[in-house]
BAFI-3210 file (N, C-alpha, C; in Angstrom, 3 decimals, decimal comma, padded with zeros to 6 digits):
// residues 179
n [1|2|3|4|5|6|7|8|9|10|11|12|13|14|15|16|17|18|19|20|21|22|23|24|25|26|27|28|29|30|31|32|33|34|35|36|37|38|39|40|41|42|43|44|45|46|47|48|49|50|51|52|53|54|55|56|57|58|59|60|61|62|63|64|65|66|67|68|69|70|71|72|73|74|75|76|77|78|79|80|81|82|83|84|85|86|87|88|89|90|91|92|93|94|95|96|97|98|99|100|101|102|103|104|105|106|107|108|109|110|111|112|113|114|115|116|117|118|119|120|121|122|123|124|125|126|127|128|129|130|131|132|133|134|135|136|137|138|139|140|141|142|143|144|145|146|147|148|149|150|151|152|153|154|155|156|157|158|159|160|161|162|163|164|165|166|167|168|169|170|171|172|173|174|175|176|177|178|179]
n.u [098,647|098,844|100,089|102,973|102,775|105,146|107,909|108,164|106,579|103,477|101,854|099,566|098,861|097,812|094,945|094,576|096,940|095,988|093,389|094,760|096,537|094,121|093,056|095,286|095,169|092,223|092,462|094,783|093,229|091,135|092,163|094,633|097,555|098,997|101,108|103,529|105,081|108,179|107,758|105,322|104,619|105,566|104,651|102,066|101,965|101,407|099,325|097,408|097,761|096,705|094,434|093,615|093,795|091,682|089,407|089,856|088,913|086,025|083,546|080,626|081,674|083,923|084,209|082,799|085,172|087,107|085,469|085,233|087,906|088,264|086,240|084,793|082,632|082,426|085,083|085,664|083,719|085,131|087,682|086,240|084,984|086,812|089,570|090,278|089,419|091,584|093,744|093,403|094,885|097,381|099,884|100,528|102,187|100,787|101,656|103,072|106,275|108,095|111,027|110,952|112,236|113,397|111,101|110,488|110,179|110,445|112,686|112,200|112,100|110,324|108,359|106,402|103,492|102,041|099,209|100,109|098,692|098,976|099,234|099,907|103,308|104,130|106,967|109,671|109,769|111,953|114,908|114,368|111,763|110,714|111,554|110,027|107,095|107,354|107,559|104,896|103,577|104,914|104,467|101,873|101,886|102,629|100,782|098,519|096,209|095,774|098,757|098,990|097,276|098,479|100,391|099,501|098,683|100,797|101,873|100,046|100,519|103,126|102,596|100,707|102,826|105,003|103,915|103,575|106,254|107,348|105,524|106,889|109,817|109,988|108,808|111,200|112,651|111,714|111,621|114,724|114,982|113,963|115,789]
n.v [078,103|081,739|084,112|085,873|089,606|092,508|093,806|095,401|093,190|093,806|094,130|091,002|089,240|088,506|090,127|091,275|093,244|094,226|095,907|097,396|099,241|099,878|101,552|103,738|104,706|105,818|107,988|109,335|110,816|111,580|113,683|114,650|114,715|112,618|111,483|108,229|105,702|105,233|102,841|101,676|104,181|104,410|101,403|102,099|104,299|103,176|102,028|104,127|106,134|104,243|104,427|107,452|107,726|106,127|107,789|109,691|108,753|109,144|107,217|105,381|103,101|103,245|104,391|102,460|100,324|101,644|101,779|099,644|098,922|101,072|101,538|103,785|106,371|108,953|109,651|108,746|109,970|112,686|112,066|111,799|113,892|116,756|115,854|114,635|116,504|118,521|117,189|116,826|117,574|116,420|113,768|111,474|110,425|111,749|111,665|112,401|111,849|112,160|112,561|112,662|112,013|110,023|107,743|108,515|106,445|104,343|104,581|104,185|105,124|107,663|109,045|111,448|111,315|113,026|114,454|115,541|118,280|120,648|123,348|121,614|122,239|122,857|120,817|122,472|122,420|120,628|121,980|121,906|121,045|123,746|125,851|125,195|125,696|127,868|129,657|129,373|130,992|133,576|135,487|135,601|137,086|139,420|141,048|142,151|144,439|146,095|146,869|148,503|150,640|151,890|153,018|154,437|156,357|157,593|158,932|160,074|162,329|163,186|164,831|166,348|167,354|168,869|170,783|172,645|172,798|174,290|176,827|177,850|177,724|179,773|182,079|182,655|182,874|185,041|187,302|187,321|188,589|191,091|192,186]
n.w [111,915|112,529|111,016|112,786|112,956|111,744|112,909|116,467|119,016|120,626|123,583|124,786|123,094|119,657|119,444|121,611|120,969|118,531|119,822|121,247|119,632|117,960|120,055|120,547|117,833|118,028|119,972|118,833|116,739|118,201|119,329|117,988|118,544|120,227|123,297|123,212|123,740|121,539|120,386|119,953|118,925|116,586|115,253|115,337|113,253|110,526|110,524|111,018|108,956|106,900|107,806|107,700|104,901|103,982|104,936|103,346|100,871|101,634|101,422|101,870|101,984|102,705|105,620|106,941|106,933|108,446|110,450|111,198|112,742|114,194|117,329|117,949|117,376|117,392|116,907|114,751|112,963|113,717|112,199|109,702|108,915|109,784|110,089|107,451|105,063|105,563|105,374|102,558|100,194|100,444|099,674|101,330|104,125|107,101|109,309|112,212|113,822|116,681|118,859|122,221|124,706|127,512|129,288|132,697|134,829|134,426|132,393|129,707|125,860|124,773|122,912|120,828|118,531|115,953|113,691|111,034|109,753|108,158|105,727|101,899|100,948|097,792|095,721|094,087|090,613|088,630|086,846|083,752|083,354|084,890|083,679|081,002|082,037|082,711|080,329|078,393|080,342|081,182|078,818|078,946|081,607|080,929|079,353|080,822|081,445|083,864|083,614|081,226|081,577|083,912|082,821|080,999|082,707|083,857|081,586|080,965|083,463|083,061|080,603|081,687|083,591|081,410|080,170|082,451|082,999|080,817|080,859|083,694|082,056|080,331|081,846|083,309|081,209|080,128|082,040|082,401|079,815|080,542|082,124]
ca.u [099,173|098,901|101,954|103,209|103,173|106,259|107,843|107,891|105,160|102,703|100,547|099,856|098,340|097,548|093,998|094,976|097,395|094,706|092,985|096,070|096,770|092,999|092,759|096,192|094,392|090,912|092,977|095,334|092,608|090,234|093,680|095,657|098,623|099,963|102,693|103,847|106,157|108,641|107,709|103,753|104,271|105,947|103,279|100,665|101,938|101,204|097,716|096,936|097,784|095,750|092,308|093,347|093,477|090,059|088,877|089,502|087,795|084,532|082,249|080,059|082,060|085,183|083,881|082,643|086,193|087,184|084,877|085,898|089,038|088,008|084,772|084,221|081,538|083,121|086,474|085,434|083,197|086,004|088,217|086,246|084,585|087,221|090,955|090,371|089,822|092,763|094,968|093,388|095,670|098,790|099,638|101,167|102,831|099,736|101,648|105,112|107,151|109,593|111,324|111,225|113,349|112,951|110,330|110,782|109,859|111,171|113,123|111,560|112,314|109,035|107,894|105,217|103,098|100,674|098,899|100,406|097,694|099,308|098,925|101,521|103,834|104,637|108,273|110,104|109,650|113,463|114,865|113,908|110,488|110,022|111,444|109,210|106,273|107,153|107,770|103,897|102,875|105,613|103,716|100,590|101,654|102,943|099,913|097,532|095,836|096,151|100,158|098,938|096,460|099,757|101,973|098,964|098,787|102,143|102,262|099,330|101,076|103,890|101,904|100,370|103,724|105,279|103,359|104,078|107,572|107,080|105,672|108,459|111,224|109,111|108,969|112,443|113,405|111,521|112,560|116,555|115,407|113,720|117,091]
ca.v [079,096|082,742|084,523|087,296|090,721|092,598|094,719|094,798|092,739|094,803|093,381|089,731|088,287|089,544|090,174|092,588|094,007|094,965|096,783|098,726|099,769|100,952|102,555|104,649|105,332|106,659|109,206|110,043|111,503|112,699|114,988|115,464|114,508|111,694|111,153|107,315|104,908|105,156|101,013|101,796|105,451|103,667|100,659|103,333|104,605|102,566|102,096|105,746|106,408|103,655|104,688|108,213|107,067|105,702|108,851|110,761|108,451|109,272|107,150|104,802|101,776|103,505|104,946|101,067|099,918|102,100|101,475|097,820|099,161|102,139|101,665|104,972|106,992|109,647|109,575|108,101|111,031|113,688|111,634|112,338|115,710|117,480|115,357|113,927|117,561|119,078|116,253|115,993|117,707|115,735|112,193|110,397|111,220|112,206|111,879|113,034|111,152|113,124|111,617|113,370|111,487|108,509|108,572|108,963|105,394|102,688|104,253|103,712|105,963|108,802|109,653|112,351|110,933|113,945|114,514|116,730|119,052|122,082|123,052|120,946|123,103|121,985|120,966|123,334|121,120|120,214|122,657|121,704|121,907|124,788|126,708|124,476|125,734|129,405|129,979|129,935|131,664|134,245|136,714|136,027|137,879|140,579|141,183|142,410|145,870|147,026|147,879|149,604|151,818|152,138|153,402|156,103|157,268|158,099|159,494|161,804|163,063|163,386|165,539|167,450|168,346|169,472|172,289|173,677|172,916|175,203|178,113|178,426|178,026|181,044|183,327|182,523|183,368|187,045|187,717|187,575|189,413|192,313|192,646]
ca.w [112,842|111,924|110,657|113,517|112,341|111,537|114,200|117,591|119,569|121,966|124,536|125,360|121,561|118,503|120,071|122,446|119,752|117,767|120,562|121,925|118,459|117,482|120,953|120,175|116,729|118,446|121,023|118,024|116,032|118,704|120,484|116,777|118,931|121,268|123,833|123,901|123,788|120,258|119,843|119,301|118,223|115,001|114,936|114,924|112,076|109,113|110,536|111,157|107,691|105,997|107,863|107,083|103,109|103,942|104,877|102,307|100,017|101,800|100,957|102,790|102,362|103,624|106,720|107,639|107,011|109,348|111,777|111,607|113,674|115,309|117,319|118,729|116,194|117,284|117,078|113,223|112,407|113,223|111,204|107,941|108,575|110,140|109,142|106,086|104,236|105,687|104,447|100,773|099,013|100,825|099,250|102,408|105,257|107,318|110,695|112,740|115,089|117,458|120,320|123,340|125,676|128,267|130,882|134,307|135,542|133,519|131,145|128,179|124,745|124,241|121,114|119,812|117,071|115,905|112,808|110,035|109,339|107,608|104,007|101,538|099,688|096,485|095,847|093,232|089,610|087,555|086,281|082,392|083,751|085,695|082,170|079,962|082,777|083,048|079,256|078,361|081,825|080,970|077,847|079,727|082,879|080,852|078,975|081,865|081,284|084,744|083,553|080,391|082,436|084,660|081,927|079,885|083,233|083,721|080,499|081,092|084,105|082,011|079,390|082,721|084,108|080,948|079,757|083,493|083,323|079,743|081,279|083,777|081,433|079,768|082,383|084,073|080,036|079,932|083,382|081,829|078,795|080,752|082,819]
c.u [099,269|099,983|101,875|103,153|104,630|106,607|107,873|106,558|104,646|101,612|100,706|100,017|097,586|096,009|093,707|096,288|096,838|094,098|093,827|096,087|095,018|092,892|094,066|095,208|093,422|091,917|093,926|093,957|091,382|091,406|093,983|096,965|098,732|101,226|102,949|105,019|106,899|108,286|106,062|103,547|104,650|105,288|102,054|100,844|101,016|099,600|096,708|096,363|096,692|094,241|092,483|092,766|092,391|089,235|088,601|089,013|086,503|083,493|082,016|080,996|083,507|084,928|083,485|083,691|086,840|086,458|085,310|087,143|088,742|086,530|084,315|083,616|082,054|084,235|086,677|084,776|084,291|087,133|087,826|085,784|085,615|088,900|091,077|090,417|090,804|094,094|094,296|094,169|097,329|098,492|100,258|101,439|102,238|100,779|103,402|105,249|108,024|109,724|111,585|111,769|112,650|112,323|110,621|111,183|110,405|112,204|112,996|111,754|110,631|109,116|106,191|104,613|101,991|100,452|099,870|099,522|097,822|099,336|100,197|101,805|104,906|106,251|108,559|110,521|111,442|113,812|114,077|112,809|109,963|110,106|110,044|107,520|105,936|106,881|105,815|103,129|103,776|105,025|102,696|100,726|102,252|102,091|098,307|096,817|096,322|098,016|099,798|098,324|097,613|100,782|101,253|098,909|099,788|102,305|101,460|100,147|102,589|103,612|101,787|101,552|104,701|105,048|103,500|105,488|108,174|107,300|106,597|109,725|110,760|109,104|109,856|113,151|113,191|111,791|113,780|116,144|115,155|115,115|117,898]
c.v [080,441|083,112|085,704|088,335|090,986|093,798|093,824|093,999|093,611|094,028|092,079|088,772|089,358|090,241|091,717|093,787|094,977|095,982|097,882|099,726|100,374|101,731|103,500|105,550|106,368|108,027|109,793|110,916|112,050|113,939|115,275|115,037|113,421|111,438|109,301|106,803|105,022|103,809|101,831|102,983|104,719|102,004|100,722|103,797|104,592|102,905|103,220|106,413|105,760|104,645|106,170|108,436|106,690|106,718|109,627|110,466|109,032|108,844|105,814|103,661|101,272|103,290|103,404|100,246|100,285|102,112|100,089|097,753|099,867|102,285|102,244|105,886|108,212|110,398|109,051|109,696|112,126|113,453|112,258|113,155|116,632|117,095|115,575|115,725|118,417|118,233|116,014|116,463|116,684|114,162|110,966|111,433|112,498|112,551|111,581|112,058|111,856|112,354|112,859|112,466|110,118|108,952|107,885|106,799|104,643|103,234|104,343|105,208|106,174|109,152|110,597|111,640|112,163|113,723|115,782|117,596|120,531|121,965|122,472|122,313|122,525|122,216|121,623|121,892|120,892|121,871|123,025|121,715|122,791|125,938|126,467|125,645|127,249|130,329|130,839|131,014|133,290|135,610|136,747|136,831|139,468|141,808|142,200|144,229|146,846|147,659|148,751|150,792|152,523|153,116|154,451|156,867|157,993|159,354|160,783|162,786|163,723|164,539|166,865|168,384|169,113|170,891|173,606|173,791|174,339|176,408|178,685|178,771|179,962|182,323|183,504|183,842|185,598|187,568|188,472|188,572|191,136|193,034|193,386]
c.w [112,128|111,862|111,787|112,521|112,371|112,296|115,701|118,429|120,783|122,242|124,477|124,090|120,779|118,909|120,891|121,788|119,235|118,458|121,293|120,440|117,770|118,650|120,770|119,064|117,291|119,334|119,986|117,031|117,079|119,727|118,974|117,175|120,180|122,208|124,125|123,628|122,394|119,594|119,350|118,868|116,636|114,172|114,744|113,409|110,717|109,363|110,640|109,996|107,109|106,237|107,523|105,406|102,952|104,210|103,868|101,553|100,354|101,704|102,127|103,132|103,484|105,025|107,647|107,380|108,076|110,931|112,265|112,788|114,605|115,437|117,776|117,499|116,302|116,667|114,875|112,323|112,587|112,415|109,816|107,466|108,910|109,512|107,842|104,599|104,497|105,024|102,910|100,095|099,334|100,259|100,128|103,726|106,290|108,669|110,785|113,929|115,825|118,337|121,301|124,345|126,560|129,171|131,949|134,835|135,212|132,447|129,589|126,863|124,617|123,121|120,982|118,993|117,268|114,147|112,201|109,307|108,850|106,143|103,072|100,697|098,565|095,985|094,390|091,987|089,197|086,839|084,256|082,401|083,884|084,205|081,453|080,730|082,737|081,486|078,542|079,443|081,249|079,866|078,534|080,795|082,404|079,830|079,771|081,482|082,566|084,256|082,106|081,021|083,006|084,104|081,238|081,300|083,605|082,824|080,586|082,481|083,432|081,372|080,594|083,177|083,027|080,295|081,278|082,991|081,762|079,997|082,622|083,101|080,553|080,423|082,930|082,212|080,213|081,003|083,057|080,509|079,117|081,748|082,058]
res [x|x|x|x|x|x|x|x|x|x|x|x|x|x|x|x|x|x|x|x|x|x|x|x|x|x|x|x|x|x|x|x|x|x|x|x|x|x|x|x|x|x|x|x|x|x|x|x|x|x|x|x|x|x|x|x|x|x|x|x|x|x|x|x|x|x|x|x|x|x|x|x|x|x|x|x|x|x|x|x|x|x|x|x|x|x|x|x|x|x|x|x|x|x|x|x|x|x|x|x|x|x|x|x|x|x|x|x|x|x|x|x|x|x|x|x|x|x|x|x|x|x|x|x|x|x|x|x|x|x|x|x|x|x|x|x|x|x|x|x|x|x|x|x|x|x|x|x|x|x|x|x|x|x|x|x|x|x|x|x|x|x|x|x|x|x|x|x|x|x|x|x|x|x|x|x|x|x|x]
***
């Protein structure tokens, strides 16, 4: 006897399981976003993720792992030309859940599942790190030519406006002495 999965059960047998759950998959990645039920938005999950992880490998053997589930060529090909390089730099957590409320008819708790397709931003390191990190980075950024250029030019303006500021004090002076 096969072992049940873990979770809630959807549909009649594992059979039709399988097919609810790759057809969620195919409409989650050819939309980016989903409205269903919170039970199969969170049984989607796991599996969303994996064949994403198979994506980003790329290579032939993946892409026919993936097909093993999802049998729309489609729905497979924008997976690993169009997904899969927006999520490579992220290491999980490909896809969002929100609940939007109960629907109309029955009741039932709504959930969002969409893809997370925005760039990651990298979490701020330990402090004993981020020192350790900035320390070498730190003479190098203060090294740069553009601020020496920055600073002789200064200086020549400097140079420029003193020899004016000269011949005023100069003629303000013989001014007072011809008085």
């Amino acid at each position: 006897m096969p072992k049940p999965t873990k979770g809630p059960r959807l549909g009649g047998g594992p059979a039709h399981e399988r097919l609810l759950l790759a057809n969620l998959a195919t409409a989650l990645f050819t939309h980016k976003s989903i409205t269903t039920t919170e039970t199969k938005a969170k049984r989607l999950r796991p599996l969303a993720e994996r064949l994403i992880t198979f994506a980003k490998r790329g290579d032939l053997h993946a892409r026919r792992r993936v097909m093993t589930v999802i049998r729309d060529k489609s729905a497979v090909h924008e997976l690993f030309t169009q997904i899969a390089p927006l999520v490579a730099e992220r290491e999980g957590g490909y896809t969002r859940i929100t609940k939007v409320g109960y629907r109309k008819g029955d009741n039932a708790p709504m959930a969002v599942i969409e893809l997370v397709l925005e760039p990651v931003n990298p979490k701020p390191k330990s402090a004993k790190k981020a020192k350790a990190a900035e320390a070498p980075a730190a003479p190098a950024a203060e090294e740069p030519q553009v601020d020496e250029t920055e600073v002789e030019s200064t200086d020549e303006a400097a140079v420029e406006e003193a020899p004016a500021a000269e011949a005023t004090e100069e003629s303000t002076e013989g001014d007072a002495d011809s008085k």
